[in-house]
C-alpha positions in Angstrom: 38.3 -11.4 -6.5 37.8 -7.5 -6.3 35.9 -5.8 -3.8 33.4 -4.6 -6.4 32.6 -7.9 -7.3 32.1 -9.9 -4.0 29.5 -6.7 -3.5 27.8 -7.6 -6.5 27.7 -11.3 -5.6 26.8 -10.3 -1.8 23.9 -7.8 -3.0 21.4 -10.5 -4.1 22.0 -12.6 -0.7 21.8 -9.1 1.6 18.6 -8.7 -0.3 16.9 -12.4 -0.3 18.0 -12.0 3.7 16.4 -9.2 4.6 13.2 -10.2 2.5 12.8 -13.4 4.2 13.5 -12.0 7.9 10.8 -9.0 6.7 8.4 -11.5 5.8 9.1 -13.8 9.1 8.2 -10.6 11.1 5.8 -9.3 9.4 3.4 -12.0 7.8 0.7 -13.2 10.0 0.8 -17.0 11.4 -2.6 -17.7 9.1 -0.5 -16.2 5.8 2.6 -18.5 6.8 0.2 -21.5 7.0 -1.2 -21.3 3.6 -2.0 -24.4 1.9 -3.2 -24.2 -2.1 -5.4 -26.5 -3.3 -6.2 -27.5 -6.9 -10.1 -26.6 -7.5 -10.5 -24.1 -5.0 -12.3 -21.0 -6.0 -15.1 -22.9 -7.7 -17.6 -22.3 -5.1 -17.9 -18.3 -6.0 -17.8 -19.2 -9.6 -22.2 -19.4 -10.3 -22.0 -16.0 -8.2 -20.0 -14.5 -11.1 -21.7 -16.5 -13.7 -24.3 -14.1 -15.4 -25.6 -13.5 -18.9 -24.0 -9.9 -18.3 -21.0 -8.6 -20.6 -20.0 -6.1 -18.3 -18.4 -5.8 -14.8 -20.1 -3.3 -13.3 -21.7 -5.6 -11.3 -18.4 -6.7 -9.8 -18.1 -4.5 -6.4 -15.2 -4.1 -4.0 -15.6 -7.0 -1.7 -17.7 -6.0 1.6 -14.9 -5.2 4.8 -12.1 -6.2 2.5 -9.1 -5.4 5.0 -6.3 -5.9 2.5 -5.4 -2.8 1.8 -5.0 -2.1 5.6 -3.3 -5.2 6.3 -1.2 -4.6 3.9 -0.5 -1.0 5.1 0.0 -2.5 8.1 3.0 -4.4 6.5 4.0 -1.5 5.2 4.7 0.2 8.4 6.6 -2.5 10.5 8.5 -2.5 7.2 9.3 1.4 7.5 10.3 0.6 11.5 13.8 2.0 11.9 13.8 -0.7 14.8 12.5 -3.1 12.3 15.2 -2.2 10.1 17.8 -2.5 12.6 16.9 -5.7 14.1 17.4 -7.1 10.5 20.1 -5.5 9.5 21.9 -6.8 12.6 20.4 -10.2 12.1 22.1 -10.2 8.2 25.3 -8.7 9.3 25.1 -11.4 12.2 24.4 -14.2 9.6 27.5 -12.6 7.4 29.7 -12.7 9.8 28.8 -16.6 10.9 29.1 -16.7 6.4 32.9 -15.8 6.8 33.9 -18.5 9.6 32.7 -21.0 6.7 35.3 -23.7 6.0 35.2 -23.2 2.2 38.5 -24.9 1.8 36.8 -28.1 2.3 34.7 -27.9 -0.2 36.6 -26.7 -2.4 39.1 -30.2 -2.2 36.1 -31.5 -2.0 35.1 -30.1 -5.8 38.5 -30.6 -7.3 38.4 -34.3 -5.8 35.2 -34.7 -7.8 36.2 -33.0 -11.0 40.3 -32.9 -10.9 41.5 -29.5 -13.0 38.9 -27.7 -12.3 40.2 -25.6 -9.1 43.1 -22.9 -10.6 44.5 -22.8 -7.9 45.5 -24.7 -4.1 43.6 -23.6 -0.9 44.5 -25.0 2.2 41.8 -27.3 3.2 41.4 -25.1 6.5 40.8 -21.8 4.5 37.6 -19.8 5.9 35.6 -17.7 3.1 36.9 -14.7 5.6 40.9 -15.8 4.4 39.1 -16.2 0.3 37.9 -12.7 0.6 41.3 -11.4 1.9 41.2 -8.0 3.8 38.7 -6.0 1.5 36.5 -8.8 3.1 36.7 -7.5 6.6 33.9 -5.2 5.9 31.4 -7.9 3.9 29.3 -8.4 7.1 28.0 -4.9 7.8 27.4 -4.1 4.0 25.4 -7.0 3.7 23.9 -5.5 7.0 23.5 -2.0 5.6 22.1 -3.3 1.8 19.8 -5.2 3.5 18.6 -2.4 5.7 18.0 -0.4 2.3 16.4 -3.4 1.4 13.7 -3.6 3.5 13.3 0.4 3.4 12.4 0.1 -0.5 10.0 -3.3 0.5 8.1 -1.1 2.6 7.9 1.7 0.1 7.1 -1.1 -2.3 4.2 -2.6 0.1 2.7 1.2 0.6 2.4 1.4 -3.0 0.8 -1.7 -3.4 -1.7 -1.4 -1.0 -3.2 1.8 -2.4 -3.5 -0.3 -5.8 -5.6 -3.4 -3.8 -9.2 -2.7 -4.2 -8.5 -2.4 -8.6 -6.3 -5.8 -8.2 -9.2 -7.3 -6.0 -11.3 -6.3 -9.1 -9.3 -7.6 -11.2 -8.9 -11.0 -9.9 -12.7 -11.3 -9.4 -13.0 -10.2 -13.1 -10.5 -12.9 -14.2 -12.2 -15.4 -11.8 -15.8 -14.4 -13.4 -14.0 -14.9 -16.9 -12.7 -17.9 -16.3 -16.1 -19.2 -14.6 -17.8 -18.2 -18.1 -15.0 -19.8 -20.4 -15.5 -23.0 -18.1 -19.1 -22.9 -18.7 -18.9 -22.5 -22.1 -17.0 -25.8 -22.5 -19.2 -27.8 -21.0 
């Protein structure tokens, strides 16, 4: 396999890495803990439910923090020592990646499905011998994509939060909608 092409197949894990270490750092132990349950959100349904056909009457939630807590986000995010801590942690995690035994599995797969292995790999091989020497440096790319990862998360979560108060209208607009549709049908 080319170099070019295990960084294409490495970019997507460097990425799905860093945004789970991100979000294990940075989302509170409340947010982690969320449970969804079908029917929720009907209790604030009647307060929405008016004879009006406009919104206007559909304010910015009183000490809504969202946009804070989100800016909040933002900035561990933009951390260099955030950053660094995960970018060691994925080129850490890579490196552990190459001392796989993939030549296991791979007898393994042609056991299962005979012909379907090209070629023979010794049943010892490591994903580290697969990639050859261009693989040497897999570990701290996946370390450095994932730093640039986070970087454009926290750009991302910056952004967002300065959009929060028109998607918290939004979604009380939608909810309001929907509580009218409902009561239409009944």
């Amino acid at each position: 396999m080319r170099p070019i092409a295990k960084l294409t197949l490495l970019s997507p894990l460097a990425t799905a890495l860093a945004t789970a270490a991100a979000l294990s750092f940075t989302t509170p132990i409340y947010a982690q803990n969320v449970i969804f349950v079908p029917g929720t959100g009907d209790a604030d349904a009647a307060h929405y439910a008016s004879d009006s056909d406009t919104y206007e009457d559909i304010a910015p939630i009183p000490n809504s923090n969202s946009e804070a807590r989100l800016r909040d986000v933002a900035a561990k995010l933009n951390d260099p020592a955030m950053q660094d801590g995960i970018a060691n942690m994925a080129k850490n995690l890579g490196n552990v990646m190459m001392q796989l035994p993939v030549g296991t599995f791979i007898h393994a797969i042609e056991k299962a499905r005979p012909g379907i292995v090209d070629r023979r790999y010794d049943e010892d091989m490591t994903l580290a011998d697969m990639a050859g020497p261009e693989g040497e440096n897999l570990p701290a790319e996946i370390g450095a994509q994932s730093r640039t990862a986070v970087q454009m998360m926290g750009g991302f979560a910056d952004a967002l939060a300065g959009f929060m108060p028109q998607l918290e209208q939004m979604g009380r607009a939608l909810e309001k909608s929907m509580a009218d549709i409902r009561a239409k049908n009944r």
